[in-house]
C-alpha positions in Angstrom: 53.7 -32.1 52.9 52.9 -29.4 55.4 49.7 -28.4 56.4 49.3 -25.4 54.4 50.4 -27.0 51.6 47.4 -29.8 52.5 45.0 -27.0 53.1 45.9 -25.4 49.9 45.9 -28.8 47.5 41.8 -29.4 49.6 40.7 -26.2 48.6 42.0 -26.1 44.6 40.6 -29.8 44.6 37.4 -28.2 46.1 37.3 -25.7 44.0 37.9 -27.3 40.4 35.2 -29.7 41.3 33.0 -27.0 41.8 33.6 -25.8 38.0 33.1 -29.2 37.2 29.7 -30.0 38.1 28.7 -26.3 37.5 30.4 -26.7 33.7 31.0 -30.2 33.2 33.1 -29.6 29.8 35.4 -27.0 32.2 34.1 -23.9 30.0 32.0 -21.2 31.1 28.6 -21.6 30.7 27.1 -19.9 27.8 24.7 -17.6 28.1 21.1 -18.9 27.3 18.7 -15.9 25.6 15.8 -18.6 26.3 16.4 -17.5 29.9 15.7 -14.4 28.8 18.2 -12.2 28.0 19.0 -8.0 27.4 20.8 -7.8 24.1 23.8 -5.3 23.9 23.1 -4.8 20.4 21.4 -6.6 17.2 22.6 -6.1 13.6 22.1 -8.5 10.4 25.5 -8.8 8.2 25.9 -8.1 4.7 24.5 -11.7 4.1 21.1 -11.6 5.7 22.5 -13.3 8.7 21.1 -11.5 12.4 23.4 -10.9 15.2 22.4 -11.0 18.6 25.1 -9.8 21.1 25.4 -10.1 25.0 28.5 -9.4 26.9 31.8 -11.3 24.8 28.9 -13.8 23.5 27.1 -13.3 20.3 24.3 -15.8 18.7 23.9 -15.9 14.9 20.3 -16.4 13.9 17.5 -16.9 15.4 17.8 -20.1 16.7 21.3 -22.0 18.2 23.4 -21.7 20.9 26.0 -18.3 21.9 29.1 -18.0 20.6 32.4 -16.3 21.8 31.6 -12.6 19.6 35.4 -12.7 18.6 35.1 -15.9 16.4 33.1 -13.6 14.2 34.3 -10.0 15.0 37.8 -11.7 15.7 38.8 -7.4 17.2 36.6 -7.4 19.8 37.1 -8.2 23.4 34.0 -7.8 25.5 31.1 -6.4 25.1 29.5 -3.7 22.4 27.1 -0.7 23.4 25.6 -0.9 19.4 25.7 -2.1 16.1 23.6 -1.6 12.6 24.2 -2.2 9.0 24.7 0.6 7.1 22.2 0.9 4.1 24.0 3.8 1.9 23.7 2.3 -1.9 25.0 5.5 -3.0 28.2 4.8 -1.6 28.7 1.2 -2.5 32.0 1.2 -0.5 29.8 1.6 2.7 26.7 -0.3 1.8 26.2 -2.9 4.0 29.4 -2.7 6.5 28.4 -4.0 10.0 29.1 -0.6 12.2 30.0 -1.8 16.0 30.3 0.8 19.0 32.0 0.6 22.3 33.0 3.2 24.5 34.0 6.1 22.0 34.9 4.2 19.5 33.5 2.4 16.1 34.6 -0.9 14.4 33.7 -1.1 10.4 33.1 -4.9 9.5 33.0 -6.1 6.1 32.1 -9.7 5.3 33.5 -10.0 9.1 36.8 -8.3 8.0 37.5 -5.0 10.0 38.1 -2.4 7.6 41.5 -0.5 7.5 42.0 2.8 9.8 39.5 1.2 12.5 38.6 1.6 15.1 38.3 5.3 15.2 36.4 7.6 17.3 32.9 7.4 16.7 32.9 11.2 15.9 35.8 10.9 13.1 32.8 8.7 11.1 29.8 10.7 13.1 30.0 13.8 13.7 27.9 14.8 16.8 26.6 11.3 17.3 27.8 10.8 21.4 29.3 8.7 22.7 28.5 5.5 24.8 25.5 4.5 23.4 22.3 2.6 23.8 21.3 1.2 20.5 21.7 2.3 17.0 19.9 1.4 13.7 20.1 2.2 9.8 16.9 4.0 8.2 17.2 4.3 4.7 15.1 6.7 2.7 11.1 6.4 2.2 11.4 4.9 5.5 12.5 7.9 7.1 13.2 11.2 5.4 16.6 10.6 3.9 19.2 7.4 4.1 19.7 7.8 7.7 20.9 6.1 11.1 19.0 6.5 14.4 21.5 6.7 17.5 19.9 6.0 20.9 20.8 7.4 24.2 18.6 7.8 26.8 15.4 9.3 26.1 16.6 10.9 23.2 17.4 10.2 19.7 19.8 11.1 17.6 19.1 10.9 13.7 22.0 11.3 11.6 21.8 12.0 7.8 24.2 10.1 5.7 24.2 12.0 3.1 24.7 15.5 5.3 26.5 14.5 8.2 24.1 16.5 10.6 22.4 15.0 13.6 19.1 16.1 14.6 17.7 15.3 18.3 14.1 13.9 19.2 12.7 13.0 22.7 10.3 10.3 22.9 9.8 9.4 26.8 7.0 7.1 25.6 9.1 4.3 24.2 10.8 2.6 26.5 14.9 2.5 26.9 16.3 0.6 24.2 19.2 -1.2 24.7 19.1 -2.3 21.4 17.1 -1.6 18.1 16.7 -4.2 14.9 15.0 -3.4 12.0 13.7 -6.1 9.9 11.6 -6.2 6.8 11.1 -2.7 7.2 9.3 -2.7 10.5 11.0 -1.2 13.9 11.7 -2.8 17.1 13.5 -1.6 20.3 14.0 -4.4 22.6 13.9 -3.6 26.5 15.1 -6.7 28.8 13.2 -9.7 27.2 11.0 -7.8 25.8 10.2 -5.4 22.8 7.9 -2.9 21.0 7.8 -2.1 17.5 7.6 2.0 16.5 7.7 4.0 13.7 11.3 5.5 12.6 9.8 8.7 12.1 7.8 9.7 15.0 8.6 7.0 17.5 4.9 6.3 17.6 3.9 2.9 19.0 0.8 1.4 17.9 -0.6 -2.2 18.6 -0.6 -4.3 22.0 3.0 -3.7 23.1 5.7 -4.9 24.9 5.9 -8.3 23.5 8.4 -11.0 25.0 11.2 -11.4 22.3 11.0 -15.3 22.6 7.5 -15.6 21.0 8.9 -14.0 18.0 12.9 -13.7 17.4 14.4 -16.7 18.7 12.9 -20.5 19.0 12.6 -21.2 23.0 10.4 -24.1 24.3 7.4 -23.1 25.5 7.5 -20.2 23.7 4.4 -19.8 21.2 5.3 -17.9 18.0 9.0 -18.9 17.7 9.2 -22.1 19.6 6.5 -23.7 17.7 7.9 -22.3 15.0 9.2 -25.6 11.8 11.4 -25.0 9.3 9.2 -25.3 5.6 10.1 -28.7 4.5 10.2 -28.3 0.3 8.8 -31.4 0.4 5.4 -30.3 2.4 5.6 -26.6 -0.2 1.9 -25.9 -0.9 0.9 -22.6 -1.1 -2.6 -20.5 -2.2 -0.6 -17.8 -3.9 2.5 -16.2 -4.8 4.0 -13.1 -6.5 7.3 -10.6 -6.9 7.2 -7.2 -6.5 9.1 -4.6 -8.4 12.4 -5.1 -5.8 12.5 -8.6 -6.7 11.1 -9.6 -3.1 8.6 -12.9 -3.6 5.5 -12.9 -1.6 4.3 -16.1 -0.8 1.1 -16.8 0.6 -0.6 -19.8 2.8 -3.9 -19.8 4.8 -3.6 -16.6 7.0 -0.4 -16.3 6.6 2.3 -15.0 4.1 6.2 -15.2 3.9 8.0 -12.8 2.6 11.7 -13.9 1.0 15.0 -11.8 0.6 17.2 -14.4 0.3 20.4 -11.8 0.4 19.0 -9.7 2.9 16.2 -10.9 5.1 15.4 -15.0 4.7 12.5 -16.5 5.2 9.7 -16.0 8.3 6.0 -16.1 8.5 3.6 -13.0 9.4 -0.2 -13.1 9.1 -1.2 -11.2 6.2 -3.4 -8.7 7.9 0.3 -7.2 9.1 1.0 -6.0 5.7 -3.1 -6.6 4.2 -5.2 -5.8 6.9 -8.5 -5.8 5.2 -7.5 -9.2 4.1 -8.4 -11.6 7.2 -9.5 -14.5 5.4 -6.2 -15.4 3.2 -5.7 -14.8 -0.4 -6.8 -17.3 -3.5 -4.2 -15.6 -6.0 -1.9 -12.3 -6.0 -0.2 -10.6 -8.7 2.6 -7.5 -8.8 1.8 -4.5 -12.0 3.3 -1.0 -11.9 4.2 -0.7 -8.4 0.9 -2.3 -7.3 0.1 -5.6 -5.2 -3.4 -7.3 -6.7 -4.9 -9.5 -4.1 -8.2 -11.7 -4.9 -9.9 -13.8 -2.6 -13.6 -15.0 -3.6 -14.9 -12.2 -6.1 -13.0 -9.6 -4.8 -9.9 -7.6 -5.9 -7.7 -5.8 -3.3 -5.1 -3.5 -4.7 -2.3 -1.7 -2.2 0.4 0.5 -3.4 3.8 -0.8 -2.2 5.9 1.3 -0.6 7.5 0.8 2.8 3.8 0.0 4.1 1.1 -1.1 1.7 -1.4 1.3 1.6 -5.2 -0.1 -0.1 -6.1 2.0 -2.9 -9.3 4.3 -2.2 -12.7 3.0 -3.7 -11.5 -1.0 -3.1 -12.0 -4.0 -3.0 -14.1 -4.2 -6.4 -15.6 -7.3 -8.1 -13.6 -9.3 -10.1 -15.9 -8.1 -13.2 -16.0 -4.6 -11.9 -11.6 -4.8 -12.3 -10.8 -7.9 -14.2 -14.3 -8.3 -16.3 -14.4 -11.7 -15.3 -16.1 -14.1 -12.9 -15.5 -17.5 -11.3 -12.9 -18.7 -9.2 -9.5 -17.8 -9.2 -6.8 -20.1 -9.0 -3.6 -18.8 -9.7 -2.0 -15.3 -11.6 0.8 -13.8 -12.8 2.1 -10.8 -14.4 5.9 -11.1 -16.1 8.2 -8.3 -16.1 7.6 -5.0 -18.0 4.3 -6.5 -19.1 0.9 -5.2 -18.6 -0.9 -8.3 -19.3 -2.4 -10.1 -16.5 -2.8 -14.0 -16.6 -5.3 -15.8 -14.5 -5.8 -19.0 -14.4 -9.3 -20.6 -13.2 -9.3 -24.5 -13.3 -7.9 -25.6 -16.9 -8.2 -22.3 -18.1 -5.7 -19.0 -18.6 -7.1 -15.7 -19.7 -4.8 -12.8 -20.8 -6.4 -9.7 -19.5 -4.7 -6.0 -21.1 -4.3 -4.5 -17.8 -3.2 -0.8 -19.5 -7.0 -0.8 -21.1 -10.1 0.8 -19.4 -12.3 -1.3 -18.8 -10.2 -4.5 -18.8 -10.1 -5.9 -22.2 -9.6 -10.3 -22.1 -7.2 -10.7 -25.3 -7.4 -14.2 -25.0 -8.9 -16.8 -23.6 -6.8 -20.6 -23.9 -6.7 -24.0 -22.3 -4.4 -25.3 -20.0 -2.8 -29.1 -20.6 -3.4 -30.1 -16.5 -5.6 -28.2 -13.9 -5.9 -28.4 -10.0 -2.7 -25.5 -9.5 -2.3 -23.6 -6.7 -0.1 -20.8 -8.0 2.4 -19.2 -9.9 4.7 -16.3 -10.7 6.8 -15.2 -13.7 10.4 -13.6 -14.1 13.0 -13.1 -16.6 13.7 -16.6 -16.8 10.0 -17.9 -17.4 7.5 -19.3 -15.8 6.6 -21.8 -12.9 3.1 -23.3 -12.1 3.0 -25.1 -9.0 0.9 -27.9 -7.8 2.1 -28.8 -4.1 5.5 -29.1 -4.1 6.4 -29.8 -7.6 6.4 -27.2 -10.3 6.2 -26.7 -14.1 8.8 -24.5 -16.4 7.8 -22.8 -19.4 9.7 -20.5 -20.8 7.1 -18.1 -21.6 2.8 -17.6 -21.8 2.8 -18.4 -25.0 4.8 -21.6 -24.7 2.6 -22.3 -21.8 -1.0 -21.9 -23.8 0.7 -23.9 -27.1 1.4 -26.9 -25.0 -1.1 -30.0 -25.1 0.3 -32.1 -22.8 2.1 -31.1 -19.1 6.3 -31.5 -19.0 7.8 -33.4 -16.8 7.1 -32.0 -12.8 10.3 -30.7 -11.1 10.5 -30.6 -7.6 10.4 -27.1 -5.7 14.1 -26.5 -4.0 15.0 -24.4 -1.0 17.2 -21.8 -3.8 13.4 -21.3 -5.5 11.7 -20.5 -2.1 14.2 -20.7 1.2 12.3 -24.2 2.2 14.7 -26.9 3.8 15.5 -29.9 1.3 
């Protein structure tokens, strides 16, 4: 063997060993968003599932390790500038396609399929949206003026009108350069190295102690407060002081100072104080029920109501006395409205009281005991009723089966399809 030749084989045997101990399984090392990492661009799928990407990586969820992007998005092969999910239920042929940008050009994803005729330029899709981008996120109406997408570049922002096709351009120098923007459960956030700030879609306003480090909140990192310390519900430790649906179908449940809110399509499962959406409310909540586009809150012998929306908004002139709203007294334990009713029923120790919630004052139609007491909460649908005590539950079919029973049916456990808890 000639020297060279020797030389050559000492420096490849130097060099592989080198990738060895730097990447003992011979791969690249992944990247680690713990470390604390500027996303490209975050978007959830059409399943609820969030995307975090960075360079040819991508992480699904907020916890786990990166993944190559292309063993979701099999197209791609690098990096993207953007991404959102389009929220256009008008067009149900749109709704909820993954929209991914690089360069120029746009990539249409559905269920992690790309769509035919993509990519395409970004401009054949969206007109006067440029190109290269920042960050990009879907606004749908109430939220911001009409069903629209905000395009970031820069300083400015681009908000394009789905409905339309026009772009109009803000400036707001006072948030910080987003190089990417997620919105989740109808709040804002435009992250900024490892950090982010939450704004408002419309205005850009920022309001609140801001920036925050990402790692507290969207991803679980040791030593990280919020989101490392962050457990998974167990259905077996479920136990909650209150919970409730809203008109959309979203369930509200509520624990101590904190409430969960749970889309299971769209959004999962993650805690939030309740003064984020409640803020009068900063000592928890005893029992809650949804009527006619209205939130009822009760803690002690007082009666919150908000108007939903995209924000809750407490109605003027409350909190009132449970007899001054409810004409009753006593603690509450539990209540629930069913669909297209207008009869509220609370439930205080062994007792249930139907209250006509359409009469001025509130009229009690009835007044009934209960076959067990000590419950903690429950909520109605179109499928009946469940009571819960801890982490087991009763079915009734409806109130009336409910107050004509003398004796409590055999407790069924609470599941993770019921309330996104882990079996």
């Amino acid at each position: 063997m000639t020297v060279n030749n020797l030389k050559y084989l000492h420096y490849s045997i130097l060099l592989v060993s080198v990738i060895l101990i730097s990447h003992p399984d011979g791969d690249s090392a992944l990247p680690d968003r713990c470390a604390g990492i500027e996303f490209d661009a975050i978007t959830p799928d059409d399943k609820g599932q969030t995307f975090f990407f960075k360079g040819d990586h991508v992480w699904k969820g907020f916890e786990g390790d990166a993944q190559p992007s292309s063993q979701y998005f099999k197209e791609l092969n690098g990096h993207v500038d953007a991404a959102f999910r389009m929220h256009n239920p008008e067009n149900q042929g749109d709704h909820d396609h993954i929209y991914l940008f690089l360069d120029d050009k746009v990539f249409s994803y559905f269920e992690h399929t790309l769509e035919e005729g993509y990519p395409k330029e970004i401009q054949e899709d969206f007109p006067g949206v440029p190109t290269h981008l920042d960050a990009a996120v879907e606004c749908p109406k109430g939220e911001c003026v009409t069903d629209s997408v905000l395009f970031f570049k820069g300083p400015d922002v681009h908000v394009y009108d789905i409905v339309t096709k026009t772009v109009k351009t803000k400036t707001w120098p006072h948030l910080p350069a987003c190089t990417s923007v997620f919105r989740w459960l109808e709040h804002y956030y435009c992250f900024h190295g490892h950090n982010f700030t939450r704004f408002q879609p419309v205005t850009g306003e920022v309001t609140g102690n801001y920036p925050k480090d990402a790692r507290r909140y969207f991803m679980r990192c040791p030593d990280f407060g919020h989101g490392g310390e962050r457990t998974t519900l167990k259905c077996s430790d479920f136990k909650m002081d209150a919970i409730t649906t809203d008109d959309t179908g979203r369930m509200y449940m509520f624990k101590g100072s904190n409430y969960m809110r749970l889309d299971t399509h769209r959004d999962g499962l993650h805690a939030f104080p309740i003064t984020r959406s409640w803020k009068e409310l900063t000592n928890g909540v005893d029992a809650v029920f949804s009527y006619n586009d209205r939130i009822y809150l009760i803690k002690g012998d007082q009666v919150y109501i908000y108007k939903a929306g995209a924000h809750f908004t407490l109605i003027e002139g409350y909190p009132k006395t449970l007899k001054e709203e409810l004409n009753i007294e006593g603690q509450v334990d539990a209540a629930f409205v069913c669909p297209g009713q207008r009869t509220a029923h609370i439930i205080q120790g062994r007792k249930i009281t139907y209250i006509n919630l359409a009469a001025t004052p509130r009229e009690i139609t009835l007044d009934a005991p209960l076959p067990f007491g000590d419950i903690d909460a429950a909520f109605c649908l179109s499928d009946g009723i469940k009571i819960f005590q801890g982490s087991n539950y009763y079915h009734y079919d409806s109130p009336m089966l409910l107050v004509m029973s003398r004796i409590a049916p055999i407790p069924l456990k609470v599941t993770s399809a019921m309330v996104g808890c882990e079996d």
